[in-house]
C-alpha positions in Angstrom: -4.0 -6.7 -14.2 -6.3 -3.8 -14.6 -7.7 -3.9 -11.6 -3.9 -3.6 -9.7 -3.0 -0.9 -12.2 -7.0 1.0 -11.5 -6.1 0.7 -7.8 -2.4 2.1 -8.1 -2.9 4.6 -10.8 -5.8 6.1 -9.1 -4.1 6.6 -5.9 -1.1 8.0 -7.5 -2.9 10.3 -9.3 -5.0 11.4 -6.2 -1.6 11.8 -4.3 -0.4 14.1 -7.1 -3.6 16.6 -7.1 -3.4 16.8 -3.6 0.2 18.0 -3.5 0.1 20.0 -6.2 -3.1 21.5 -4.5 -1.6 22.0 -1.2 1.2 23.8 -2.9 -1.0 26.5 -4.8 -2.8 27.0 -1.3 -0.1 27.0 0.8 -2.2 24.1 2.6 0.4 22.0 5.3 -3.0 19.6 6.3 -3.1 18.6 2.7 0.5 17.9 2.4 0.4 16.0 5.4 -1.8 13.6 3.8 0.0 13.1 1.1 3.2 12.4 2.7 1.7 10.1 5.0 0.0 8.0 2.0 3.6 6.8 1.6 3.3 3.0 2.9 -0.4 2.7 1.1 1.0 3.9 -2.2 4.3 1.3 -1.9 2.1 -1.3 -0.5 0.3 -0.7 -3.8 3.1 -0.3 -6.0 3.8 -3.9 -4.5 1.1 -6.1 -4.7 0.8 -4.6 -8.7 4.3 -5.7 -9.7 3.9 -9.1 -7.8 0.4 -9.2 -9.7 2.6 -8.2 -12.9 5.1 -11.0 -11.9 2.4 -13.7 -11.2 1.3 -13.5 -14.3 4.5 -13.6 -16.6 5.2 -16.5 -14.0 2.0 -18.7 -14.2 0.2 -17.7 -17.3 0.6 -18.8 -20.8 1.3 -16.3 -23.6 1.9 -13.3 -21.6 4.6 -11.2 -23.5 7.7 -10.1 -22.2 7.0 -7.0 -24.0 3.9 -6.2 -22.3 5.2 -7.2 -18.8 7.8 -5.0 -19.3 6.2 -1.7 -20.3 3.8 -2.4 -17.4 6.5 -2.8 -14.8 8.0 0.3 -16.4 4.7 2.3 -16.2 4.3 1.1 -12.4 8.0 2.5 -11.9 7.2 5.7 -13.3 4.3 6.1 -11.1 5.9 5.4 -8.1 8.5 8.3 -9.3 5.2 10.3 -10.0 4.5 9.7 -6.1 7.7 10.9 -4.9 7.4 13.9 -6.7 4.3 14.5 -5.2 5.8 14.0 -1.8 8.5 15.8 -2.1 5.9 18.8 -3.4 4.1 18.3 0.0 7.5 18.3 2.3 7.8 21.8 0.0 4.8 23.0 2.0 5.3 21.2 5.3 8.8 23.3 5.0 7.7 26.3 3.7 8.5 29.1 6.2 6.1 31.7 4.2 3.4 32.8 5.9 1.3 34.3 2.9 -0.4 31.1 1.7 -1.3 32.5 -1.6 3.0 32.9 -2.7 3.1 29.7 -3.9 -0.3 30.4 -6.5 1.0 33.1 -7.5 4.6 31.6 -8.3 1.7 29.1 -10.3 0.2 31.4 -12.1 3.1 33.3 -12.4 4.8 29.8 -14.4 1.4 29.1 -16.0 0.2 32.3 -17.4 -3.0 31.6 -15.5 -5.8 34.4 -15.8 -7.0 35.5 -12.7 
């Protein structure tokens, strides 16, 4: 299974810096991305809770337990995704034209130190 999971997870969690990063810099190109990883990320999502499914089906001594925090975890990442998304349509939408509003919003939420 790790491998599915490695695959997903990493892709997810790619998706999510992006957005996030597109937001602080006001970056649309970087957003585009991300909402355009959209069938890659459900393809994944797929083929990992099939994988998760094969193996409850054809293996011995799989638990029911694990299978179902996994499938959990790969739900939760695909929500993860969508959040990202809708972080990015955020930016695609944004009618501000000073790209640094949304960083300092960030920093603003974050207490960062500039």
């Amino acid at each position: 299974s790790e491998p599915y999971l490695h695959k997903f997870f990493d892709k997810v969690i790619w998706c999510a810096e992006e957005a996030f990063n597109a937001f602080i810099e006001g970056n649309k190109k970087r957003a585009d991305v991300v909402i355009n990883m959209k069938k890659e990320v459900s393809q994944l999502a797929e083929e990992t809770q099939s994988h998760l499914e094969e193996r409850l089906n054809f293996e011995t001594n799989v638990p029911l337990a694990e299978y179902r925090i996994l499938s959990e975890i790969v739900e939760n990442m695909k929500r993860i995704y969508y959040l990202s998304k809708r972080v990015a349509k955020d930016v695609i939408e944004s009618n501000h034209s000073n790209n640094n509003q949304h960083k300092s919003i960030i920093q603003e939420e974050l207490k960062f130190e500039p």
